[in-house]
N, C-alpha and C positions, 0 to 999 in steps of 0.2 A: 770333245763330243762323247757321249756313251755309246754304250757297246749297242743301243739299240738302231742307231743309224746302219750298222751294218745288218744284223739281223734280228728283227723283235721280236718278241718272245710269247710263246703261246697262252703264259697266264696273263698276256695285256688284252686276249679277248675276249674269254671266256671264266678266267678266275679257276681254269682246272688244276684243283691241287697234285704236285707230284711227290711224290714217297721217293727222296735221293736215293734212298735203297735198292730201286725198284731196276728191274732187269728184263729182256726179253725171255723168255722161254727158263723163267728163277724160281716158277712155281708159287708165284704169289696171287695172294687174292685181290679178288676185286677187279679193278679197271685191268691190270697188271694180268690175271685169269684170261678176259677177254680178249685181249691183243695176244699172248702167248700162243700162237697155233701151230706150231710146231714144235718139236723137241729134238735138241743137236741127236745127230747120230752118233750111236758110239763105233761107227765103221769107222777105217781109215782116213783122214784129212783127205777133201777133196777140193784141196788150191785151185782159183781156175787156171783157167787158160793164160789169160794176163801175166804177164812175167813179173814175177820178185826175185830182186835184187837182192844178191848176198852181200853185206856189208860186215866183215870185220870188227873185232873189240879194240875199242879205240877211246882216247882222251881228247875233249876239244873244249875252246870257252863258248860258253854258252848263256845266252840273255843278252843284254846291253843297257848301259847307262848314255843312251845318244839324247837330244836334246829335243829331241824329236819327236820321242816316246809318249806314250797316256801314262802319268805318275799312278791312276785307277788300275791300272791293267798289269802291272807289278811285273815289267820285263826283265827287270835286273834288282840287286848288282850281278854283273857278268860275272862268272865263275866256271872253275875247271871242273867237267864232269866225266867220268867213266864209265863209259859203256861196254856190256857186252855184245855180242856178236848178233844178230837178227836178221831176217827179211824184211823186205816193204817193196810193196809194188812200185812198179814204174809210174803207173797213172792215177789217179783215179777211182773207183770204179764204175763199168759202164752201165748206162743202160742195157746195154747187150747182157752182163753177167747178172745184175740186178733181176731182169724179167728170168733167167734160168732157176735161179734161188727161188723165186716165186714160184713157179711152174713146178718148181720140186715138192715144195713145200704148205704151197696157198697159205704164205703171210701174208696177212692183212699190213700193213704200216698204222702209225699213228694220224696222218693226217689222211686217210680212207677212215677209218676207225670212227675219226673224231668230227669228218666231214667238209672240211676246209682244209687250207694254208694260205700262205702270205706269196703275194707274188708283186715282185717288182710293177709301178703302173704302166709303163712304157712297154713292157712286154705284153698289152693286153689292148684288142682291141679297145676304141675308144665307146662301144653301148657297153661292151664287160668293164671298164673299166668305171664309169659313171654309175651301171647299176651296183659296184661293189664296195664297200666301206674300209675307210681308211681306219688303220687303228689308232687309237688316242695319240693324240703327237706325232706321226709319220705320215705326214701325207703324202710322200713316193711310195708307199707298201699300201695293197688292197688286202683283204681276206675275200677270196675265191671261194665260195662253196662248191664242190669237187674238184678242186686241185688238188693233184697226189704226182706219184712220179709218174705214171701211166698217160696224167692228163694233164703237163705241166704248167700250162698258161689254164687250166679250168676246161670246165665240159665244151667238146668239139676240137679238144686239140689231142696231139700225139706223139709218141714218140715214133714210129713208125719213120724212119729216114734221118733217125739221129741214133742209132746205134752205138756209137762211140763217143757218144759226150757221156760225158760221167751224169750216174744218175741224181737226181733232184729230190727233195722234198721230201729227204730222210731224217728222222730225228736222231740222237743218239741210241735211244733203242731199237732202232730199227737198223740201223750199222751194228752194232752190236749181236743185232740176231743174223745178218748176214756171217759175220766172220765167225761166228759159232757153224752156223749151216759149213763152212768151207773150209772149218778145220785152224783158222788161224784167228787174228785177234786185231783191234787197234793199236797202232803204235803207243808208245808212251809221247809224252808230251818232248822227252828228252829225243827219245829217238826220232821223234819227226822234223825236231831240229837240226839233228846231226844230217838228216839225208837231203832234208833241204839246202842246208849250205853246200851239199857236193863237195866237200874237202875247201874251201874258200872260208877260211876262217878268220873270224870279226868284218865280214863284208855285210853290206847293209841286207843286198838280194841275192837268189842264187847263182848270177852272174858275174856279180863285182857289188862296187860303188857305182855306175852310170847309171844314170835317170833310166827310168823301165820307157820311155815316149820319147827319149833323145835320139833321134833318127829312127831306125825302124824299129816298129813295136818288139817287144821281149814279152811278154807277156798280157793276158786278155783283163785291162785292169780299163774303168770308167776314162771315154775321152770325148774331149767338149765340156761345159757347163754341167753338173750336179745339179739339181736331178732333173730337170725339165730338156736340157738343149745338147743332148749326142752329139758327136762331131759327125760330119756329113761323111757316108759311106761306113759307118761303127753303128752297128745294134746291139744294145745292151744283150746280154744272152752268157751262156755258156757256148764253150768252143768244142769241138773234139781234142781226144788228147794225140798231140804231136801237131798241134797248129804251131806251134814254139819251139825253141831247141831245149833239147835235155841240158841239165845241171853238170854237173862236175863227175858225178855217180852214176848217169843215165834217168833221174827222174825227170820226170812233166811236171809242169803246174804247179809247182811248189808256188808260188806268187799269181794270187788273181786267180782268174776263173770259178774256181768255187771253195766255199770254206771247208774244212775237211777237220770232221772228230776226233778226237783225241780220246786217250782211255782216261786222263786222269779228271780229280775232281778239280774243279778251277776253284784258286784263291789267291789274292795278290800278293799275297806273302808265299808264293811259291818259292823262289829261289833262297829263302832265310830256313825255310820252316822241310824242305826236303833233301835225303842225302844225296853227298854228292860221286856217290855210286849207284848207277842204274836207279837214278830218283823217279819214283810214281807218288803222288797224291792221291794217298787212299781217302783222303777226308769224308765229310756229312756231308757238303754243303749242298747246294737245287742244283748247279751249275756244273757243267763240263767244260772242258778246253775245247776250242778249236783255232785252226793254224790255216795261213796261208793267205789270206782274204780273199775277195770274188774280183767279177765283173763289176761291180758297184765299187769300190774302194777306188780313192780319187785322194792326192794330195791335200788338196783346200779342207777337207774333211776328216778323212778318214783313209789313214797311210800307213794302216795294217796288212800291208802284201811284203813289208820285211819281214826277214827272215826271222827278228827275234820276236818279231809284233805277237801280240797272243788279243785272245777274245774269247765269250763264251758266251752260252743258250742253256735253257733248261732240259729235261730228258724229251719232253716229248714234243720241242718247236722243231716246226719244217717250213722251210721257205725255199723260192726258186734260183737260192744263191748257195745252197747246203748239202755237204755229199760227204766223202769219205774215202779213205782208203786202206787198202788191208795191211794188214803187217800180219808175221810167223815169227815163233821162235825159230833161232839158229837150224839147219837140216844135220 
């Protein structure tokens, strides 16, 4: 399957070209000008509330040659990497922290900006869901005219009573302008592997080997039939964080629930082509990494909720399965 099953990508609806260059608040022109409404502070880092976790400079194997894998999505060959020491939040980030950033700062996001995103159909009434267009080839994904994070399923919905679900319908640049506002940054693509596995090293998930649905759920990943037939009493959605047990390290959600940015530039030749000391992809290419997979990720399809599973979107796609989380350097 491609990567667009799990999330598709903003230039399938609209054809809007993006500059890989391009950054929140980088001082570029253009489209890049009009989104930028803020500019990082040069006060002191103001991490929020949400706890990061201090993790140690450490060696582990990283990637996988399982049989399992997308040969497209270039998780392996497995290899020894060294890291140094960082932060990375326990969850997510929330809605809660999300709407603060904003309220500091009145950023716009990309898909406020650009007037739509992509939302699951099952998350959507069935008049919203009938008046709203599938994009070419996905007929489980609508494009919502005002869905943003504020109004995640489209106009008349709310975040209001979900404070702690991580927030939605963030593109890369729009995580990127958050951990700027908060003093810290995206993990690298390395290190969000290392905090996922929680010390459980060459395990599929951040639990072990056992099935994520073999007795009680472990994680908030697609159950019942893709994409039309939910399992009875499961609604597709995002969870709050700590619906699950933490990892090995203390994280959340590292597997399912929602997809989570990466800093580096995605290419499937990642693991040949970067070192294997503190490796980041600086590349060109349109694309980022993202790690973890959603709600939507299901065996039969798409069994990107391993830990070494990777995938990626362009700078400025948001959808109701796509969030983030913060990483700092070392204190």
């Amino acid at each position: 399957m491609s990567k667009s099953c799990c999330t598709p990508q903003r230039s399938a609806i609209d054809g809007h070209s993006e500059d890989p260059g391009e950054q929140a608040g980088a001082g570029a022109s253009g489209d890049a000008a009009a989104r930028a409404t803020f500019a990082p502070s040069a006060a002191p880092p103001r991490l929020p509330s949400e706890p990061l976790i201090d993790l140690a400079a450490a060696r582990f194997i990283m990637g996988s040659d399982a049989p399992d894998g997308f040969a497209a999505d270039g998780e392996g060959p497995p290899r020894r990497v060294q890291l140094g020491a960082f932060r990375i939040a326990a969850a997510p980030v929330s809605n809660r922290a999300f709407a603060e950033f904003v309220r500091s700062t009145r950023y716009v996001t990309d898909a406020e900006r650009l007037g739509s995103s992509f939302v699951f159909h099952l998350q959507l009434a069935e008049a919203a869901r009938n008046a709203s267009p599938a994009p070419p080839g996905l007929p489980w994904w609508r494009v919502v005219e005002g869905a943003c994070w504020q109004r995640p399923e489209g106009p008349g919905s709310q975040i209001h009573g979900r404070p702690d679900h991580p927030v939605v319908h963030v593109s890369w640049n729009d995580a990127t302008a958050y951990c700027d506002w908060a003093g810290g940054r995206l993990p690298s693509e390395a290190e969000w592997e290392y905090a996922a596995r929680g010390g459980l090293e060459g395990r599929r998930y951040a639990w072990g080997d056992e099935a994520p649905l073999a007795g009680p759920p472990r994680c908030n990943i697609w159950r019942g039939r893709f994409p039309d037939e939910p399992a009875p009493g499961w609604q597709p959605g995002p969870v709050p964080a700590g619906a699950f047990a933490a990892n090995g390290f203390g994280l959340h959600d590292v597997c399912g629930n929602v997809w989570e940015w990466c800093a580096d530039v995605f290419s499937p030749g990642y693991h040949r082509e970067t070192s294997n000391v503190d490796p980041l992809d600086r590349g060109t290419g349109p694309h980022r990494t993202m790690r973890g997979g959603s709600f939507l990720c299901h065996e039969s399809y798409c069994n990107r909720y391993r830990v070494a599973a990777r995938s990626s979107n362009t700078l400025q796609s948001a959808a109701s399965n796509i969030g983030f989380r913060l990483a700092a350097n070392a204190a």
